[in-house]
PyMOL CGO cylinders between C-alpha atoms (Angstrom):
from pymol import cmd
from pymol.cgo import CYLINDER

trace = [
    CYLINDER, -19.75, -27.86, 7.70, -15.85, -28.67, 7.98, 0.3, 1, 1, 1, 1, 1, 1,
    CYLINDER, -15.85, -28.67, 7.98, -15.41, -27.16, 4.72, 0.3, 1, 1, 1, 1, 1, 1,
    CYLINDER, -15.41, -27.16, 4.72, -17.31, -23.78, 6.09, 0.3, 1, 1, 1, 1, 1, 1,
    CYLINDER, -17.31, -23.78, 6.09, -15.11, -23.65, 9.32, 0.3, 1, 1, 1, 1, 1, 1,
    CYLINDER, -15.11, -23.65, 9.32, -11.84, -24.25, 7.35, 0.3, 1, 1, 1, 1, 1, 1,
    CYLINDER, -11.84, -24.25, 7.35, -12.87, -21.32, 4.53, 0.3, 1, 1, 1, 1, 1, 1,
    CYLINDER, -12.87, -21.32, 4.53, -13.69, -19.14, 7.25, 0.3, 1, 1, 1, 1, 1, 1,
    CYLINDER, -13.69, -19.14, 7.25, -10.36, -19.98, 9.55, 0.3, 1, 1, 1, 1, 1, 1,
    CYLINDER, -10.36, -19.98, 9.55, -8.56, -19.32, 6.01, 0.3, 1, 1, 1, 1, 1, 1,
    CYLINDER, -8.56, -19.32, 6.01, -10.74, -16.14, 5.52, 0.3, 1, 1, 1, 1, 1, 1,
    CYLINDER, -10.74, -16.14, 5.52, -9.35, -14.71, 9.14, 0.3, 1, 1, 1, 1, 1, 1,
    CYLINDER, -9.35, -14.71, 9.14, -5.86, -16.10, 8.36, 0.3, 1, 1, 1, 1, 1, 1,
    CYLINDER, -5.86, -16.10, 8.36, -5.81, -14.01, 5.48, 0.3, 1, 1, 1, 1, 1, 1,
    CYLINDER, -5.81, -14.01, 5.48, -7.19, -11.07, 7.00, 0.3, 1, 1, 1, 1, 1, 1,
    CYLINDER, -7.19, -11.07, 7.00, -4.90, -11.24, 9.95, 0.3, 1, 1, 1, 1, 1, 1,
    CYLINDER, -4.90, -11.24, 9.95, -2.48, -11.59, 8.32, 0.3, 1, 1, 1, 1, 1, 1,
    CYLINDER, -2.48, -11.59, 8.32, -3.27, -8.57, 5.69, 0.3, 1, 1, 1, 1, 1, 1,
    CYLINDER, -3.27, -8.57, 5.69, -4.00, -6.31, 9.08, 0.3, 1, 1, 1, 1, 1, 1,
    CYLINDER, -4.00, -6.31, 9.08, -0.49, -7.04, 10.78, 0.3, 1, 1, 1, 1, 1, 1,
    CYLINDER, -0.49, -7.04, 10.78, 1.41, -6.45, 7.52, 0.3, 1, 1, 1, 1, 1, 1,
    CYLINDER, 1.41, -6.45, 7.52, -0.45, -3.24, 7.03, 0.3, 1, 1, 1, 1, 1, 1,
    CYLINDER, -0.45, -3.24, 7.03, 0.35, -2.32, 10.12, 0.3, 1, 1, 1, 1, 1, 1,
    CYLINDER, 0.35, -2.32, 10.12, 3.98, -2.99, 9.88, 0.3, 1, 1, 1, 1, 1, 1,
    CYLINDER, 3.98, -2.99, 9.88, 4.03, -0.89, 6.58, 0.3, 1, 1, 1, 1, 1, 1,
    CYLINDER, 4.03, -0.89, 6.58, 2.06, 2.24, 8.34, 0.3, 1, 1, 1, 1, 1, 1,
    CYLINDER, 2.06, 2.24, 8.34, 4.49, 1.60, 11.57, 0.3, 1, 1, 1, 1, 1, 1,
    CYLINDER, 4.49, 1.60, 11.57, 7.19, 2.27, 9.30, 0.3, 1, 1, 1, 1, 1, 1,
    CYLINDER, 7.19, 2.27, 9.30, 5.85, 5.02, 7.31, 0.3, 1, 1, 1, 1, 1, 1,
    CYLINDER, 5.85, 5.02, 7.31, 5.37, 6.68, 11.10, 0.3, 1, 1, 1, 1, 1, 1,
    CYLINDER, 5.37, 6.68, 11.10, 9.28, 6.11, 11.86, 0.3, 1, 1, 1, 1, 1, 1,
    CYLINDER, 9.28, 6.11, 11.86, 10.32, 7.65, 8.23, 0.3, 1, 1, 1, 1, 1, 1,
    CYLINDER, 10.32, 7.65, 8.23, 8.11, 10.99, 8.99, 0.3, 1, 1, 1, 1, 1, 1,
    CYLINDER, 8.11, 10.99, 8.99, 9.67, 11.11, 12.68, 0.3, 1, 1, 1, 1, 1, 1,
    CYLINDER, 9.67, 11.11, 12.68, 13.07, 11.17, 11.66, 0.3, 1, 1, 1, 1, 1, 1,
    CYLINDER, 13.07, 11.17, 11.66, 12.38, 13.75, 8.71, 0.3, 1, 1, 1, 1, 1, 1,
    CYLINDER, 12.38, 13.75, 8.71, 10.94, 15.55, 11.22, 0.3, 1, 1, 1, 1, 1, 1,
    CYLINDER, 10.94, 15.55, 11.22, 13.94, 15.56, 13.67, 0.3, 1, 1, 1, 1, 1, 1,
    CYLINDER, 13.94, 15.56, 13.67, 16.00, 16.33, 10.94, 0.3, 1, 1, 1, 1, 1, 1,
    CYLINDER, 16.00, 16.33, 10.94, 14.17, 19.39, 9.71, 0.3, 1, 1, 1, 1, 1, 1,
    CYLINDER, 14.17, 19.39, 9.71, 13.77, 20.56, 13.40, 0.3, 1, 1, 1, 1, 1, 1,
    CYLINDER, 13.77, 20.56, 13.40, 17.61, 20.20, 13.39, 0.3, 1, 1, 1, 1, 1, 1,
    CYLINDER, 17.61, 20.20, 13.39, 18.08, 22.17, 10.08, 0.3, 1, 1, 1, 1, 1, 1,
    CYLINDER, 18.08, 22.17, 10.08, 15.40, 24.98, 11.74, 0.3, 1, 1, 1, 1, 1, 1,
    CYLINDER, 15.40, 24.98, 11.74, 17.80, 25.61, 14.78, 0.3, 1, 1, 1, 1, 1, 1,
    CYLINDER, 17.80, 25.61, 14.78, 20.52, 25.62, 12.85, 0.3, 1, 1, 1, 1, 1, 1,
    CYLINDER, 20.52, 25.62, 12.85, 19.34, 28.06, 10.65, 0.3, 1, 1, 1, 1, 1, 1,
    CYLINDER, 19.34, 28.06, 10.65, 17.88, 30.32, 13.85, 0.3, 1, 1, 1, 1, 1, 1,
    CYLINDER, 17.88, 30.32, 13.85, 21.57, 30.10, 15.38, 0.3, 1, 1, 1, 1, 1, 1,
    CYLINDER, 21.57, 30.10, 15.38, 23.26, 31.78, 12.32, 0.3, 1, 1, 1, 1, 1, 1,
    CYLINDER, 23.26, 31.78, 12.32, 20.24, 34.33, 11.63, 0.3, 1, 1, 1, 1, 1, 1,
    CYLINDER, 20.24, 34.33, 11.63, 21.78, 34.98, 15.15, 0.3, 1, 1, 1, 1, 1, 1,
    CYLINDER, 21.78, 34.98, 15.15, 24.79, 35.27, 14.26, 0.3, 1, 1, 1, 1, 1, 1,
    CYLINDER, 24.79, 35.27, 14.26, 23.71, 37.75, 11.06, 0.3, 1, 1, 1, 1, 1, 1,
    CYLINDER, 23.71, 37.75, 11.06, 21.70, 39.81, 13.35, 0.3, 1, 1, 1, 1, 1, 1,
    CYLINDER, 21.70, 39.81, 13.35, 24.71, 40.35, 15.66, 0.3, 1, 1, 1, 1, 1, 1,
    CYLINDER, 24.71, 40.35, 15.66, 27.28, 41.25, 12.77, 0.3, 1, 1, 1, 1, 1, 1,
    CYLINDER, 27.28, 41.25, 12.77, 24.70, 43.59, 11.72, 0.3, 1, 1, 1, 1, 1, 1,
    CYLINDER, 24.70, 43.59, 11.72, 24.76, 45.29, 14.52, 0.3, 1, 1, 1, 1, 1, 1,
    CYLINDER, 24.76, 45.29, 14.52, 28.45, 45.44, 14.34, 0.3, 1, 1, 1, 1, 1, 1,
    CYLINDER, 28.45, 45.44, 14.34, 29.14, 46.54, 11.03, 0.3, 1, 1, 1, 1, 1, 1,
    CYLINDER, 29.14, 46.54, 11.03, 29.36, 50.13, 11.56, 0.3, 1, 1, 1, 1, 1, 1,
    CYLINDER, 29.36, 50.13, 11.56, 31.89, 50.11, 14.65, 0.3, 1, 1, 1, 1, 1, 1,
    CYLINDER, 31.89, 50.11, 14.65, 34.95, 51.31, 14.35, 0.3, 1, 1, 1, 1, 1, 1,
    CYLINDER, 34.95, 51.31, 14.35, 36.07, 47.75, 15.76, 0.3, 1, 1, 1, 1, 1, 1,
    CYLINDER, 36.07, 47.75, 15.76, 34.52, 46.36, 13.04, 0.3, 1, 1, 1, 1, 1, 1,
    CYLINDER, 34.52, 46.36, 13.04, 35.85, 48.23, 10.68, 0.3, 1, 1, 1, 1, 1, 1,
    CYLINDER, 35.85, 48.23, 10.68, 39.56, 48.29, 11.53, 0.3, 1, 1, 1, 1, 1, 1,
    CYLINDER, 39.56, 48.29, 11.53, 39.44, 44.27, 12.16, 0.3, 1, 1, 1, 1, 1, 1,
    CYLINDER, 39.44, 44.27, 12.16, 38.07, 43.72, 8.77, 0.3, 1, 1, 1, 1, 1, 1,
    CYLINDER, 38.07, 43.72, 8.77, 40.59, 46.20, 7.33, 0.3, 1, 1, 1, 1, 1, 1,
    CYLINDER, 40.59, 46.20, 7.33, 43.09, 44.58, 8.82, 0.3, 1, 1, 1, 1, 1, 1,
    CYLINDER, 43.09, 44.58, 8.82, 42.23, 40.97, 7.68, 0.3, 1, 1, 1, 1, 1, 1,
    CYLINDER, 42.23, 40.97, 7.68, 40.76, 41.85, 4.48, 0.3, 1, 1, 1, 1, 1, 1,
    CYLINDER, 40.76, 41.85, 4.48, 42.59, 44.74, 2.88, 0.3, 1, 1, 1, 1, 1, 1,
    CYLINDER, 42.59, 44.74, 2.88, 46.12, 44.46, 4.46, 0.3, 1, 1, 1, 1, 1, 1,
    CYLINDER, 46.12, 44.46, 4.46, 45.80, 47.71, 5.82, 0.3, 1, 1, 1, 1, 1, 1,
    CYLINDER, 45.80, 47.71, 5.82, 47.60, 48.70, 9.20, 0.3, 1, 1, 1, 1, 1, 1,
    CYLINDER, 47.60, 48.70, 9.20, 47.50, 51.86, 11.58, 0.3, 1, 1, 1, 1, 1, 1,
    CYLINDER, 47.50, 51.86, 11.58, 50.45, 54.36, 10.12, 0.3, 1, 1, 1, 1, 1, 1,
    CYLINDER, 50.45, 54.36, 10.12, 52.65, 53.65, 13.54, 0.3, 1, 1, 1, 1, 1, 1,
    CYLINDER, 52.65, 53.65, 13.54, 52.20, 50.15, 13.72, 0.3, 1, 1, 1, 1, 1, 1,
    CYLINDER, 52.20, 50.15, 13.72, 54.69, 47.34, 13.00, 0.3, 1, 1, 1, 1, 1, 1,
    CYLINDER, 54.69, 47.34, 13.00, 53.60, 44.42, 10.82, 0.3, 1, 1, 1, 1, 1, 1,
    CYLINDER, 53.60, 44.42, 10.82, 55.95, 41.61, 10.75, 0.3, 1, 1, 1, 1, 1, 1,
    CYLINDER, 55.95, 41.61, 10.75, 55.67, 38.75, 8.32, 0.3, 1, 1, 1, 1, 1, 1,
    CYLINDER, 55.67, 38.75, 8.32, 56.65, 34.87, 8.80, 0.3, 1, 1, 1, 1, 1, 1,
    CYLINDER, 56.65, 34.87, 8.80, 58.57, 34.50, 5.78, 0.3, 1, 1, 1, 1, 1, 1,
    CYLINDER, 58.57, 34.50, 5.78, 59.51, 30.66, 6.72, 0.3, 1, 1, 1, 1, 1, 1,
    CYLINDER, 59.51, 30.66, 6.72, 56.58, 28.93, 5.81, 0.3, 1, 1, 1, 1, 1, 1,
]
cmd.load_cgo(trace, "trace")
C-alpha cells in the first residue's frame, strides 16, 4: 500500500511538474507572437504614414510649385532674373 501511494505521489509529481513546464513554454510562445505582433503593427503604420506621404506628392506633382522647387534643387535651374549666389568657402 505505501509503495502504491508513493508511485502515485511520484506519478502527480511528474505530471505537475510536466503541466507547469508546458505551461511556461506556451506562456512564452504567447509573449514571442505579442511582440511580433506589435512590431508588425508598427511596420503597418509606418508604411500607412508614407503611402501618405506618396499620395500627397502625387497630388503635387503637376504644380507649378512643384515643379520650379524640384527644378531648382534637382537641375540647377533658376528664374532668368534671379540671383544665385554660391558659398565658395566650404
Amino acid at each position: 500500500m505505501k509503495i502504491n501511494k508513493l508511485i502515485k505521489k511520484f506519478f502527480l509529481v511528474i505530471v505537475i511538474l510536466y503541466v507547469s513546464i508546458t505551461f511556461i513554454n506556451q506562456q512564452k510562445s504567447i509573449n514571442a507572437y505579442n511582440n511580433q505582433q506589435a512590431n508588425l503593427k508598427d511596420k503597418i503604420k509606418e508604411q500607412e504614414e508614407y503611402n501618405q506621404t506618396l499620395l500627397a506628392t502625387k497630388e503635387n506633382i503637376s504644380s507649378p510649385e512643384y515643379i520650379e522647387e524640384l527644378a531648382r534643387e534637382k537641375l540647377d535651374m533658376y528664374l532668368p532674373n534671379e540671383k544665385v549666389y554660391i558659398d565658395i568657402g566650404k
